[in-house]
N, C-alpha and C positions, 0 to 999 in steps of 0.2 A: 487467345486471351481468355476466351470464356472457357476454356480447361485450365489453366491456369487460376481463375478465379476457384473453379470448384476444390482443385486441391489446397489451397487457401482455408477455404471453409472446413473442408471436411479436416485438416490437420489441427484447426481452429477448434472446430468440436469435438473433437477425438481429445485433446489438449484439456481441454471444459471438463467430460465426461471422467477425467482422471483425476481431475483437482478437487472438482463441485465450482457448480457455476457461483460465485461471486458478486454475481450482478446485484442482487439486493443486500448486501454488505454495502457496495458502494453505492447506490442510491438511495440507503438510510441516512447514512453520515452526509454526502452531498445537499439533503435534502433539508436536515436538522442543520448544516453551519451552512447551508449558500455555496458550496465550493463552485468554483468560476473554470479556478485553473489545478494542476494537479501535475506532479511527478511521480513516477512509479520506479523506480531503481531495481533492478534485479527483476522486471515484470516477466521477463520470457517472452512468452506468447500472448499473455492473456490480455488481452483487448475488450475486457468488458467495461473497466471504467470508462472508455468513450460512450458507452450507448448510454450514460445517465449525465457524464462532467462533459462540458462545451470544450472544452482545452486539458490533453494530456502531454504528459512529454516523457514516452519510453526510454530506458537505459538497462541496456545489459549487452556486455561483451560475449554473451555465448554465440558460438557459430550457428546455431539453429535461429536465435531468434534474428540474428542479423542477415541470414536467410530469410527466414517469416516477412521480416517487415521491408524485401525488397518488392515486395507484390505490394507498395501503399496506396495503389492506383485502387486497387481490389478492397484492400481493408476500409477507404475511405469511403467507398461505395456501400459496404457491407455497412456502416456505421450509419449514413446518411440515412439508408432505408429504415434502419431501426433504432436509433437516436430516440430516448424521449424528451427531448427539447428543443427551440424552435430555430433557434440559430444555426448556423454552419458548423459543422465539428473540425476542430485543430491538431492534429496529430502529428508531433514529432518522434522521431527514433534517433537516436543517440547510441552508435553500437559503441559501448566504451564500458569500462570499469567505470564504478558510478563514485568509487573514491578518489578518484585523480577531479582534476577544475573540470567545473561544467560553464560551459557559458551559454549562463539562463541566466532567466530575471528570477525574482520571487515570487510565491504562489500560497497556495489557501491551503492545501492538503499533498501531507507527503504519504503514500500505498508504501508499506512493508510486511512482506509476506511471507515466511520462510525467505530470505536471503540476506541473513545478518545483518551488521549491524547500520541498519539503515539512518536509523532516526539521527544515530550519533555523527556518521560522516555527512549528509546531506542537510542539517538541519540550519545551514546557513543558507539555505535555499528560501526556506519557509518564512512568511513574514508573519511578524509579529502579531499574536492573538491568531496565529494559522494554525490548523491541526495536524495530529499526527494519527495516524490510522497504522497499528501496529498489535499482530498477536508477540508471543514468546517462546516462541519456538527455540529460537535462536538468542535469547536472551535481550531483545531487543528493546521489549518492555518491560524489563528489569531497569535496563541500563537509563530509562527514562525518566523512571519512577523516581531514581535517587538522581537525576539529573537538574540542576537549578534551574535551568534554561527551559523544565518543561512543569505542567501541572496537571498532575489526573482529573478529568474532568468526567469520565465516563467509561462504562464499557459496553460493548456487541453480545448479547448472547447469541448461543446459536440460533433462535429463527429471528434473526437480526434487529431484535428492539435495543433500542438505546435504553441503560437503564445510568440513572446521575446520581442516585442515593448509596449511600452507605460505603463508602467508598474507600474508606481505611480499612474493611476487611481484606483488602489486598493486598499482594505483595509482603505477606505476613507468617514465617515457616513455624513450622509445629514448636510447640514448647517457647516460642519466642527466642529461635535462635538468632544471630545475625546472620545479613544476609552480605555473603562474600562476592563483590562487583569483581574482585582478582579472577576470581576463580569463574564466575560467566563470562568474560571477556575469552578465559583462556579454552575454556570448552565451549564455545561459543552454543550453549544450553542454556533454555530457561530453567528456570527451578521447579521443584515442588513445592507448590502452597498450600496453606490450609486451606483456601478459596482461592478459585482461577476463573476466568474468562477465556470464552473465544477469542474477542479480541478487545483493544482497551485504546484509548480518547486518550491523546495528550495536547493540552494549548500552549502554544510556547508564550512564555510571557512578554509582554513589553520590555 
């Protein structure tokens, strides 16, 4: 077991060390809206939103991560000891395609991170005034921006302050061209803007 735990970790931090740890992306946003609970769609490996959200709920069909998370003896230990909050930590794994039915309740914060289009298939998860924590990689935060269903409320710079002002500079291409949802859909790309973010705050409306 306890070999078993170390290659856990160290495939856990080796996984970190490739991305950029994360952890204070999601303990900004959890900390500015209260997140409780949270789903992460396409997470992979990355189990940092547990060490800041009480409740996560992993989804992704790759054979690695459905590997990863069959050590949850191991991850839930790893979490507990370095958790910053007081309660128990929740963790489910869900090995599936995150676009077929999930059966979950609703939750405070959807994580989209590079793996398409998250916001748009899962966002019947998220309840009402719940956030959406999403860069554009993958066009995700395009598809949001002009989505009714969401409101820019914010975005992440890179050393993770939330900034809430000026907020129509976004999602805005040079010369004021239109901005073609066909065409991110189908190259599943974000665009070029005249102004971009790391990552960008959506609240779904009531």
């Amino acid at each position: 077991m306890a070999q078993m735990e170390k290659e856990f970790l160290e495939e856990y931090q080796e996984y970190i060390r490739k991305i950029g740890d994360r952890k204070a992306l999601y303990k900004a946003v959890a900390k500015a809206f209260d997140v409780q609970k949270a789903i992460y769609p396409g997470s992979f490996i990355d189990i940092s939103p547990s060490l800041v959200i009480p409740e996560v709920i992993y989804i992704d069909n790759f054979k690695g991560a459905i590997r990863f998370f069959k050590q949850m003896d191991g991850i839930q230990d790893y979490i507990e000891q370095n958790k910053e909050y007081p309660q128990a930590c929740k963790i489910t794994f869900i090995g599936q395609d995150y676009t077929e039915p999930l059966e979950i309740g609703q939750v405070d914060l959807i994580i989209s991170q590079y793996a398409g289009f998250v916001g748009q298939e899962t966002k019947q998860y998220l309840k009402p005034g719940g956030i959406l924590l999403c860069n554009d990689s993958h066009g995700d935060a395009t598809l949001a921006r002009f989505d009714d269903d969401f409101e820019l409320i914010g975005v992440v710079s890179g050393n993770n302050e939330i900034e809430q002002g000026e907020l129509e500079r976004y999602f805005k291409l040079p010369k004021e061209k239109p901005v073609d949802l066909a065409l991110v859909k189908e190259k599943m790309k974000g665009l070029k803007y005249s102004v971009a973010a790391e990552n960008y705050l959506f609240r779904k409306k009531p």
